[in-house]
Short mmCIF file of the C-alpha atoms (twelve columns), coordinates in Angstrom:
data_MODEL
# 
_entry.id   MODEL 
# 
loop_
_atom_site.group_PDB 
_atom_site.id 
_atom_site.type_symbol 
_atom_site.label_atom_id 
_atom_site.label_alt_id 
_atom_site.label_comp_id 
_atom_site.label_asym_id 
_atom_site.label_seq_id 
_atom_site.Cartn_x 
_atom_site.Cartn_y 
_atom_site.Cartn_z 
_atom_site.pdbx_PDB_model_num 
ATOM 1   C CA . UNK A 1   -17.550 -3.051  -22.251 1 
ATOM 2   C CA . UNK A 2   -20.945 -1.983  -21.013 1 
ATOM 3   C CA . UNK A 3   -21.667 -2.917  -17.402 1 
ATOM 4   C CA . UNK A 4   -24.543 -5.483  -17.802 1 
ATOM 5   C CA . UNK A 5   -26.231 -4.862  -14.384 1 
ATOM 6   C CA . UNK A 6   -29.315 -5.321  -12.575 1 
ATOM 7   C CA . UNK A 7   -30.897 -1.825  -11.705 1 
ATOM 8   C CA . UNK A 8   -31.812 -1.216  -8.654  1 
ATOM 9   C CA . UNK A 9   -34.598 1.005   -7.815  1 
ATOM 10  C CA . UNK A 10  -34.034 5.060   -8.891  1 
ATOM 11  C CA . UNK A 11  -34.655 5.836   -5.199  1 
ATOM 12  C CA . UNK A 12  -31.790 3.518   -3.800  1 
ATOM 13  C CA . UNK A 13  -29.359 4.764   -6.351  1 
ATOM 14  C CA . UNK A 14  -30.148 8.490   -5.281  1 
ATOM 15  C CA . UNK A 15  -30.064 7.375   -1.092  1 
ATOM 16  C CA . UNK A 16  -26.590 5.959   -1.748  1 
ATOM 17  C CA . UNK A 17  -25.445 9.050   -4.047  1 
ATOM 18  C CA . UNK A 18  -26.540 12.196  -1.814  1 
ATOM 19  C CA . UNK A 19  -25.872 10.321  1.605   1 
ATOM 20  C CA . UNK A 20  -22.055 9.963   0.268   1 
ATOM 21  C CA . UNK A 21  -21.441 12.809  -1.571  1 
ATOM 22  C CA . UNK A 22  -22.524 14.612  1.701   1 
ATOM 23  C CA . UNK A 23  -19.683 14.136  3.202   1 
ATOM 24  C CA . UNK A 24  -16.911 13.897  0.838   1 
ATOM 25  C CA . UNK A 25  -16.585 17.635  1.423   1 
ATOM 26  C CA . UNK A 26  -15.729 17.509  5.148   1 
ATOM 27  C CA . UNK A 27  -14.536 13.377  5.215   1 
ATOM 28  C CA . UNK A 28  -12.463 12.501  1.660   1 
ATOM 29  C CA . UNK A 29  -9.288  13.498  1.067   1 
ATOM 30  C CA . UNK A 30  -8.771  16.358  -1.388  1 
ATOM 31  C CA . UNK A 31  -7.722  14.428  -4.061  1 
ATOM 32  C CA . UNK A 32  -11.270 12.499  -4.223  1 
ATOM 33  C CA . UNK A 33  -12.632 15.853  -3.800  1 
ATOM 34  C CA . UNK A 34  -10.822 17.494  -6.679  1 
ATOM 35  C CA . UNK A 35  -11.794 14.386  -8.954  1 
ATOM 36  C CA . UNK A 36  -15.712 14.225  -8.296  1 
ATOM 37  C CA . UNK A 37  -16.774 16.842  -9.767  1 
ATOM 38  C CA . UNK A 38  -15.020 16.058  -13.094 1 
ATOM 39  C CA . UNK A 39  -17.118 12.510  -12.814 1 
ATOM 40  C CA . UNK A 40  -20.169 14.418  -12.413 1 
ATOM 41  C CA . UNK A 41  -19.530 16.481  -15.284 1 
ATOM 42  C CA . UNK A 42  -18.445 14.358  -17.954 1 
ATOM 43  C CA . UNK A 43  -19.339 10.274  -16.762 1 
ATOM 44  C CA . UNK A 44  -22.885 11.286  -15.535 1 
ATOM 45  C CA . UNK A 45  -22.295 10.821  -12.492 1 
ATOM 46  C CA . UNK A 46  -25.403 12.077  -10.289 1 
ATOM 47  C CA . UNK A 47  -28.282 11.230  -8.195  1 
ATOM 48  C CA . UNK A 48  -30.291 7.832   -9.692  1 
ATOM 49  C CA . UNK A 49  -27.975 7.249   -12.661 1 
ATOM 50  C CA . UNK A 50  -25.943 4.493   -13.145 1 
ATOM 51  C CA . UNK A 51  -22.918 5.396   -15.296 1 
ATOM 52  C CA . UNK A 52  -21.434 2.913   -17.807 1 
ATOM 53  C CA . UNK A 53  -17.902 1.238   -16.929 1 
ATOM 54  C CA . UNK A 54  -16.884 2.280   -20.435 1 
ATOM 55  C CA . UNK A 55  -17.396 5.854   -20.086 1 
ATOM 56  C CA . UNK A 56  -15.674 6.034   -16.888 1 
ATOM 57  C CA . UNK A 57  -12.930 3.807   -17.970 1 
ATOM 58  C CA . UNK A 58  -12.278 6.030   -21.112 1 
ATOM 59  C CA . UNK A 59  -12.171 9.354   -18.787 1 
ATOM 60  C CA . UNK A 60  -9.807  7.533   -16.709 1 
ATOM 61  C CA . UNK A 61  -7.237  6.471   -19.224 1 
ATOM 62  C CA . UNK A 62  -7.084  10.037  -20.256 1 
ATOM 63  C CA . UNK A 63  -5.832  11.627  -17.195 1 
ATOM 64  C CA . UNK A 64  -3.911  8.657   -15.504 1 
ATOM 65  C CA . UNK A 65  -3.889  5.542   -17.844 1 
ATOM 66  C CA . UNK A 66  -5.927  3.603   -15.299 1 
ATOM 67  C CA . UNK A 67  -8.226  1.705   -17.321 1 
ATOM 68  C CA . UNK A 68  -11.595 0.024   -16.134 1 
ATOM 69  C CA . UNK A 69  -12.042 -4.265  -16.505 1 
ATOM 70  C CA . UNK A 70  -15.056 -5.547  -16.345 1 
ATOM 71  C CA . UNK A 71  -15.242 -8.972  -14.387 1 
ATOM 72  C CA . UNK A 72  -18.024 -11.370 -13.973 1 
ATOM 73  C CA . UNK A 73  -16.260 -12.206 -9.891  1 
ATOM 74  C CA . UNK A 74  -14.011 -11.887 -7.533  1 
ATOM 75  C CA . UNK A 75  -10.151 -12.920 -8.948  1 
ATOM 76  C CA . UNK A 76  -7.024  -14.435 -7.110  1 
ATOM 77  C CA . UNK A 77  -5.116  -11.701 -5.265  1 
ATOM 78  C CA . UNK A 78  -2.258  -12.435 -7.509  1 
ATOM 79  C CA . UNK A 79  -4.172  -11.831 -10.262 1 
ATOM 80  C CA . UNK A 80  -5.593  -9.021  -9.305  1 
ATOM 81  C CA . UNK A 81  -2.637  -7.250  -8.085  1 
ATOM 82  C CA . UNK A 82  -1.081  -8.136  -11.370 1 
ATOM 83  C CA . UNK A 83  -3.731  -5.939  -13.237 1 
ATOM 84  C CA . UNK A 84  -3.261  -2.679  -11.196 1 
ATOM 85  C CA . UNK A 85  0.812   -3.017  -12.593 1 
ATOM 86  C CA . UNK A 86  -0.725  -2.520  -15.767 1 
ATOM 87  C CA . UNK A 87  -2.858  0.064   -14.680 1 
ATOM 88  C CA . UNK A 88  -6.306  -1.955  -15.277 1 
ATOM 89  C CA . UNK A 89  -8.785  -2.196  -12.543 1 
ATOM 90  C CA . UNK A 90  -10.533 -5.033  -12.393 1 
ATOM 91  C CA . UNK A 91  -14.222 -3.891  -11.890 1 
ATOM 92  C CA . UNK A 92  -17.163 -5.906  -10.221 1 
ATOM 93  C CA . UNK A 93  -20.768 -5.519  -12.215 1 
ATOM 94  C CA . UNK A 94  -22.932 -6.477  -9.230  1 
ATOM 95  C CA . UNK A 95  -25.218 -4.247  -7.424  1 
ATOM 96  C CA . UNK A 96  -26.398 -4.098  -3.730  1 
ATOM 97  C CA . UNK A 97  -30.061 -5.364  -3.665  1 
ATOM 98  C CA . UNK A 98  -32.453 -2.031  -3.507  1 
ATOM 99  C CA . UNK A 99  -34.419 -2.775  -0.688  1 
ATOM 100 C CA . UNK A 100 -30.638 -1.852  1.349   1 
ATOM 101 C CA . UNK A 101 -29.155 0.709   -0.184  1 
ATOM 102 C CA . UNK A 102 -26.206 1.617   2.064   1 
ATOM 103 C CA . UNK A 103 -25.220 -1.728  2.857   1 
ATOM 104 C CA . UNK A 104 -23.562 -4.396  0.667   1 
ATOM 105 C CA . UNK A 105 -21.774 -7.732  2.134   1 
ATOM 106 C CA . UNK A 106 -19.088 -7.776  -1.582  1 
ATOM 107 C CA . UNK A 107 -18.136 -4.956  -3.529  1 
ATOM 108 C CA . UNK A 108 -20.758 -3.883  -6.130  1 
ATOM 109 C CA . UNK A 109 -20.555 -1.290  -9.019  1 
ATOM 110 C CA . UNK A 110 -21.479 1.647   -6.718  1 
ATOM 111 C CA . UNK A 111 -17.943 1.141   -4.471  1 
ATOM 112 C CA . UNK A 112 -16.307 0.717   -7.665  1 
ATOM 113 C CA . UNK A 113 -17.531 3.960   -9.141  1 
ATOM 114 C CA . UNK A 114 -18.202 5.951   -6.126  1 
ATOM 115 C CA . UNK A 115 -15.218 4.904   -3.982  1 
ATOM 116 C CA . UNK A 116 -12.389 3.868   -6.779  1 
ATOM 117 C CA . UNK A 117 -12.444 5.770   -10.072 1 
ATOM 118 C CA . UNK A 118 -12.413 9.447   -8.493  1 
ATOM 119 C CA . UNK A 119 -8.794  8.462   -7.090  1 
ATOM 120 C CA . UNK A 120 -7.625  6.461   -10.271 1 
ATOM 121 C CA . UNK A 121 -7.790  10.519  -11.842 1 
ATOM 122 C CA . UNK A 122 -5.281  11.598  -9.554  1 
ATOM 123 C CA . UNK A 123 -1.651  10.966  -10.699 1 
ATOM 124 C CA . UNK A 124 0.041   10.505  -7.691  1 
ATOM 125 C CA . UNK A 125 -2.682  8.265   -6.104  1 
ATOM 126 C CA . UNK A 126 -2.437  6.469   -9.870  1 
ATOM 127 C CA . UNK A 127 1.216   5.770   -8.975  1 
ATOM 128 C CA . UNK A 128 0.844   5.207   -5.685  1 
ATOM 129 C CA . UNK A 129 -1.742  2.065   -6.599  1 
ATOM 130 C CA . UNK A 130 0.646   0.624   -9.484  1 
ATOM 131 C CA . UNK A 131 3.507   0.371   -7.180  1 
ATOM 132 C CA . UNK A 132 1.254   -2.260  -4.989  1 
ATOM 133 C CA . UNK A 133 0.585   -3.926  -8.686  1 
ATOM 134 C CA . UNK A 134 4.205   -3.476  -9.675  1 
ATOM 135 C CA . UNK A 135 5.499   -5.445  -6.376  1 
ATOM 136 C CA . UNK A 136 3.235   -8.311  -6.932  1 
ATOM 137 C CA . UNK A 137 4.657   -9.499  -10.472 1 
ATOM 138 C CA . UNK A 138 7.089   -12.276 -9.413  1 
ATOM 139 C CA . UNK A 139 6.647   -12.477 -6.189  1 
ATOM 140 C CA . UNK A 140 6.407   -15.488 -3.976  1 
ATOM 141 C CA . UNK A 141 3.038   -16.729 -2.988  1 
ATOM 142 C CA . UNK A 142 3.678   -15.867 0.723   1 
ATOM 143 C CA . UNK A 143 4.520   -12.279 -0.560  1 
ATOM 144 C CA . UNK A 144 1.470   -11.897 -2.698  1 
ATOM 145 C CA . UNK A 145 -0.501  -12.729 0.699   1 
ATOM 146 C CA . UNK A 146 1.371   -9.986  2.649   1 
ATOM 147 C CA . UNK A 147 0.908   -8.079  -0.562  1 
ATOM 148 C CA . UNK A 148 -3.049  -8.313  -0.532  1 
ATOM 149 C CA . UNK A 149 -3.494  -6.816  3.113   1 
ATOM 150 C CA . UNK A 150 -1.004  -3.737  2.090   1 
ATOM 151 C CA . UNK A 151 -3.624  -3.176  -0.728  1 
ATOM 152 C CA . UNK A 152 -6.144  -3.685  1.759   1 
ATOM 153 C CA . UNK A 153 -5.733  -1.469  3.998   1 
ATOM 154 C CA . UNK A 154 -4.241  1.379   1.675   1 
ATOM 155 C CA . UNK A 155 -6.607  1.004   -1.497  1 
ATOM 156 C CA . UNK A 156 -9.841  -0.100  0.070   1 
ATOM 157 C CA . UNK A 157 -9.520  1.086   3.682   1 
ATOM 158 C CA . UNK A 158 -6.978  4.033   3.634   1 
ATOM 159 C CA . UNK A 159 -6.384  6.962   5.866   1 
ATOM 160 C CA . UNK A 160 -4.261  10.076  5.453   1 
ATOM 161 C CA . UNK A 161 -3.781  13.534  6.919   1 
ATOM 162 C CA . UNK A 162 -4.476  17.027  5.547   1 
ATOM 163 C CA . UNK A 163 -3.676  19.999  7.964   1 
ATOM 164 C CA . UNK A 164 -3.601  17.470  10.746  1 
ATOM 165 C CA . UNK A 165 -7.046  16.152  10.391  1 
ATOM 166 C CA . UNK A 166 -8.034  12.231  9.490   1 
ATOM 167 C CA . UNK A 167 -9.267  12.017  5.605   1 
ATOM 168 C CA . UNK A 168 -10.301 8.983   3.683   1 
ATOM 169 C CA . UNK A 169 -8.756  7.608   0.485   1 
ATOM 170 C CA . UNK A 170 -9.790  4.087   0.882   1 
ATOM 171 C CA . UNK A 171 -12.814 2.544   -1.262  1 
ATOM 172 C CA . UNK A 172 -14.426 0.941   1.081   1 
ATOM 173 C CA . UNK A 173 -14.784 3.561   3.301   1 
ATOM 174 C CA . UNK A 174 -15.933 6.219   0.385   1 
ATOM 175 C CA . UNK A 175 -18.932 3.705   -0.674  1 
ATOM 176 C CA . UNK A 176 -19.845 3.094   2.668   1 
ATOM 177 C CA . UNK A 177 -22.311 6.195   4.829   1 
ATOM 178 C CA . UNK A 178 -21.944 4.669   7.954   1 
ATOM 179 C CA . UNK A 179 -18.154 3.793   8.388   1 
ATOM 180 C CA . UNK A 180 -16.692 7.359   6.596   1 
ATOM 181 C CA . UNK A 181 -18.178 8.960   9.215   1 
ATOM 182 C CA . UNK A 182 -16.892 5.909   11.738  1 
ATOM 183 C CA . UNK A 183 -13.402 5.933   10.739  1 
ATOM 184 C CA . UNK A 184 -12.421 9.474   11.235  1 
ATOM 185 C CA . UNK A 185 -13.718 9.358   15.091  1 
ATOM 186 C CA . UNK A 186 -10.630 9.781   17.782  1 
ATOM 187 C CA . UNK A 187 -13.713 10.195  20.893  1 
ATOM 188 C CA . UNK A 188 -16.618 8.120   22.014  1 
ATOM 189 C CA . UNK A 189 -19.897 9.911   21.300  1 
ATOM 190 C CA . UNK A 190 -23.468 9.087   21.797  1 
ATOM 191 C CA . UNK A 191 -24.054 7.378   18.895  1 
ATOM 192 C CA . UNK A 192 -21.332 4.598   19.465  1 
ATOM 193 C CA . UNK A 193 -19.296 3.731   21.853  1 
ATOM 194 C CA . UNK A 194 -16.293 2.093   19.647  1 
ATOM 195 C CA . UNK A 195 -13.234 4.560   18.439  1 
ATOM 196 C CA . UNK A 196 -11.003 2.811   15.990  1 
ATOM 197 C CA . UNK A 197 -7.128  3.033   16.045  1 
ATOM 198 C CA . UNK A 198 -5.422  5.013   14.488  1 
ATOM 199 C CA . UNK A 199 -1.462  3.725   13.417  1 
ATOM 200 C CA . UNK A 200 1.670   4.985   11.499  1 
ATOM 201 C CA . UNK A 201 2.128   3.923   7.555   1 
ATOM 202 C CA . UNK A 202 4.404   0.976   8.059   1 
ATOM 203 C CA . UNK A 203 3.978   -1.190  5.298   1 
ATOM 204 C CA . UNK A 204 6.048   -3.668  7.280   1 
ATOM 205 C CA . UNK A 205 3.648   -3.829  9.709   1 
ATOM 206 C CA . UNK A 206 0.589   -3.252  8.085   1 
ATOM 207 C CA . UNK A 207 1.364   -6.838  5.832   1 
ATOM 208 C CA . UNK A 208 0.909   -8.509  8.939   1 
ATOM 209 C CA . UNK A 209 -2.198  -7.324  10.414  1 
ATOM 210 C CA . UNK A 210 -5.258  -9.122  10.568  1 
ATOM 211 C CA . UNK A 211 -8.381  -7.741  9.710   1 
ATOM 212 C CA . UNK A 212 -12.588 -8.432  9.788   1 
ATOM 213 C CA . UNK A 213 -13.879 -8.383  6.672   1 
ATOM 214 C CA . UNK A 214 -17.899 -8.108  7.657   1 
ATOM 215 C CA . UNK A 215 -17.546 -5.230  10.153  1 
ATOM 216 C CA . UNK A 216 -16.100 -2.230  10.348  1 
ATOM 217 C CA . UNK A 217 -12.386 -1.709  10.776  1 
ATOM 218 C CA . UNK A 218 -10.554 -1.888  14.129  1 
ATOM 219 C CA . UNK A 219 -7.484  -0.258  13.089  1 
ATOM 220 C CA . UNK A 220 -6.422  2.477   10.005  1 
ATOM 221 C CA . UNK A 221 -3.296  3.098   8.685   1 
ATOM 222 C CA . UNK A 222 -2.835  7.089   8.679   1 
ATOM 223 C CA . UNK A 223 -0.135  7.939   5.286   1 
ATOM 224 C CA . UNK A 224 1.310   11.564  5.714   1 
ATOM 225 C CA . UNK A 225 0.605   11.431  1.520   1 
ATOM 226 C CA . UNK A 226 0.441   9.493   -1.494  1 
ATOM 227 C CA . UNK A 227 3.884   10.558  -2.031  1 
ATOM 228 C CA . UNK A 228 5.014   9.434   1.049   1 
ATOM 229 C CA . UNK A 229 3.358   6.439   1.248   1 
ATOM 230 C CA . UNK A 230 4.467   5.107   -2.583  1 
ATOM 231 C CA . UNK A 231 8.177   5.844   -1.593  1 
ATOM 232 C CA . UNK A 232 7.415   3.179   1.206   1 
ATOM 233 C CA . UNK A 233 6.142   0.679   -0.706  1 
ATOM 234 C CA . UNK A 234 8.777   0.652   -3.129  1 
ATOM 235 C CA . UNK A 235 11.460  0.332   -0.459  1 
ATOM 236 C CA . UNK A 236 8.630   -2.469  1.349   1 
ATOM 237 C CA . UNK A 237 9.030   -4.363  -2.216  1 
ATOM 238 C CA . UNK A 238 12.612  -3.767  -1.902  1 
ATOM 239 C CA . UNK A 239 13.126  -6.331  0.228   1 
ATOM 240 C CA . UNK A 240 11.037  -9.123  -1.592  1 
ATOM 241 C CA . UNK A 241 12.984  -11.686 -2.961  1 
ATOM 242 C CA . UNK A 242 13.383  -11.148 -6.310  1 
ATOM 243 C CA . UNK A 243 16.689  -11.206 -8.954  1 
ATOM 244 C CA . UNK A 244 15.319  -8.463  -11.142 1 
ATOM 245 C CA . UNK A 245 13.468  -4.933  -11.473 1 
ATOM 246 C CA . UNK A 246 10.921  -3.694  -13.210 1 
ATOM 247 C CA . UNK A 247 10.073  -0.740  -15.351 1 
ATOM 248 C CA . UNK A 248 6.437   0.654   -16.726 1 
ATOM 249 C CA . UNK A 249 6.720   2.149   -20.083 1 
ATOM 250 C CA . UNK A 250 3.339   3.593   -20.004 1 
ATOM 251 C CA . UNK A 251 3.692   4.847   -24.179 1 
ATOM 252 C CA . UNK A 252 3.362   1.027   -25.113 1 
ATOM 253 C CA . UNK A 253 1.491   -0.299  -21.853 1 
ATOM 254 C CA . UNK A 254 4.102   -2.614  -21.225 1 
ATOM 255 C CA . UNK A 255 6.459   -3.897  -18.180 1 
ATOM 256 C CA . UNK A 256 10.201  -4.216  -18.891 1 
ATOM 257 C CA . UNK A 257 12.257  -6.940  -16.440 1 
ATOM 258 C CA . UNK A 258 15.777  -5.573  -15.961 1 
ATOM 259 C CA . UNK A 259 17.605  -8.185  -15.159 1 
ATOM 260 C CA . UNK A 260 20.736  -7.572  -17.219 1 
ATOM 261 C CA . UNK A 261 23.761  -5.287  -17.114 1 
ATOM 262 C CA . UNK A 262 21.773  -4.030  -20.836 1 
ATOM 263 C CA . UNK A 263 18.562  -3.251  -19.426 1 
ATOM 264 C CA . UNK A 264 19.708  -0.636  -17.027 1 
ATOM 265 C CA . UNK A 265 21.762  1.159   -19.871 1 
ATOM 266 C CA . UNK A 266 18.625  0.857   -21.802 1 
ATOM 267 C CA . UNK A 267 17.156  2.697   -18.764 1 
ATOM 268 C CA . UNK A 268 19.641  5.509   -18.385 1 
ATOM 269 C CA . UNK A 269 19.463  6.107   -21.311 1 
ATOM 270 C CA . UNK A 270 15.562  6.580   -21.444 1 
ATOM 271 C CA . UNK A 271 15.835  8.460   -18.046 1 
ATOM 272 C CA . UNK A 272 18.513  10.629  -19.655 1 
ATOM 273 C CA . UNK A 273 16.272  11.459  -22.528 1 
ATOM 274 C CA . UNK A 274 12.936  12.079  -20.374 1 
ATOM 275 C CA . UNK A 275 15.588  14.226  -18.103 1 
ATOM 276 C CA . UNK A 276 16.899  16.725  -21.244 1 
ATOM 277 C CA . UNK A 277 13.904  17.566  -22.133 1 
ATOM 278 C CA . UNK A 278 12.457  18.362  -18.705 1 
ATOM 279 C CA . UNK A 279 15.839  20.647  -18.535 1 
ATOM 280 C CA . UNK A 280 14.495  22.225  -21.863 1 
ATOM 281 C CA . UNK A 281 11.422  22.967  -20.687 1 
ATOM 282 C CA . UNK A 282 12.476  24.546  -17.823 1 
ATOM 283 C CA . UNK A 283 14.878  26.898  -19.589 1 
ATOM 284 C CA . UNK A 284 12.268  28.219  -22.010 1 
ATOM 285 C CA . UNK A 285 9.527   28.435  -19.114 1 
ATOM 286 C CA . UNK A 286 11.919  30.116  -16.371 1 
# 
């Protein structure tokens, strides 16, 4: 599962590395923040290194599940929406060419390390990113379409608030310098003279909005939290046409359709169980 990559020159790793992690502290939401420095400790993650997919992938699995695919291109969006259900990742090996280091026209291995695996070690943005996956399995084509731009503008090009100010949670704005410290703006200033937009989490809406995909984005979808923002998707999937539910049962890696009368006791009775011991716990620890 080694990334087989072509290396770019030491110096062009390092630009992209210290320009970025610059301003995580003041432009990335905390739970990026709070994950970094655990990548930097035990994936190698540091200036002119490249760190290998399956050391990241491992760390991963042990504090969310997420696991780390290797892929030789780009996949359909169904089935690409149909790996994050299963809590794989399906991760480019390409790298931006050295002689441009802070620009890359496709997603390389630096956004996927740099702007996607922090967030896959937080739990609730873990959650948050299945529930997009979960939606997708069964869903008609016109729904996996309306499906993609949710991810898109959530997952790659995110927004949320902390203490009222704008933070980033998106990928493609954590891999790219020059449009974290764009997409935050709410004033012209003298070094541009473009403010983006700045809208509600409405993943009604958002399913419907166009988007550039070789310039930086018009309009960002601000969430309140992950928290927030998964309960939102999962009454946006609600309403997709489907005769059935689904269930992750993340001990076996598996998705259960319930689709019968059975499946739900099966359920219950699984929610019951999880429930009585969480009861337990609380009476010995309080």
């Amino acid at each position: 599962m080694h990334a087989r990559v072509c290396v770019c020159g030491a110096v062009g790793r390092t630009t992209i590395f210290t320009q970025l992690r610059n301003l995580y502290q003041t432009h990335a939401c905390k739970e990026h923040n709070r994950a970094f420095p655990l990548l930097e400790k035990y994936c190698n993650f540091r200036p002119g290194t490249l760190p290998q997919l399956e050391d990241v992938s491992n760390f991963l699995q042990s504090k969310t599940g997420f696991r780390l695919r290797p892929v030789a291109g780009l996949l359909s969006s169904r089935d690409f929406l149909a790996g994050l259900a299963f809590r794989v990742f399906h991760s480019t090996q390409y790298i931006r060419h050295h002689t441009r280091p802070l620009y890359t026209p496709e997603p390389d291995i630096c956004h996927e390390l740099l702007g996607h695996a922090p967030l896959f070690a937080d739990p609730s943005f873990a959650a948050f990113s299945q529930e997009i996956g979960l939606a997708s399995l069964g869903a008609p084509d016109e729904w996996i379409q309306k499906l993609a731009t949710l991810y898109w503008f959530t997952v790659e090009y995110g927004m949320c608030r902390e203490d009222g100010e704008l933070k980033a949670y998106g990928a493609g704005l954590l891999s790219s310098f020059g449009e974290l410290k764009y997409c935050i703006k709410t004033k012209v200033d003298d070094e541009d003279d473009e403010v983006p937009v700045h809208q509600a989490f409405t993943p009604a809406k958002i399913c419907v909005t166009e988007y550039p995909v070789t310039k930086y984005q018009p309009t960002y979808f601000v969430a309140d939290s992950f928290a927030d923002a998964k309960e939102k998707v999962k009454q946006f999937a609600d309403t997709i046409p489907r005769r059935f539910a689904l269930r992750y049962e993340p001990y076996t890696q598996t998705i259960e359709i319930m689709s019968r009368p059975s499946d739900l006791c099966r359920a219950v009775a699984s929610a019951r169980s999880n429930l009585t011991s969480l009861f337990s716990a609380i009476e010995k620890v309080c």
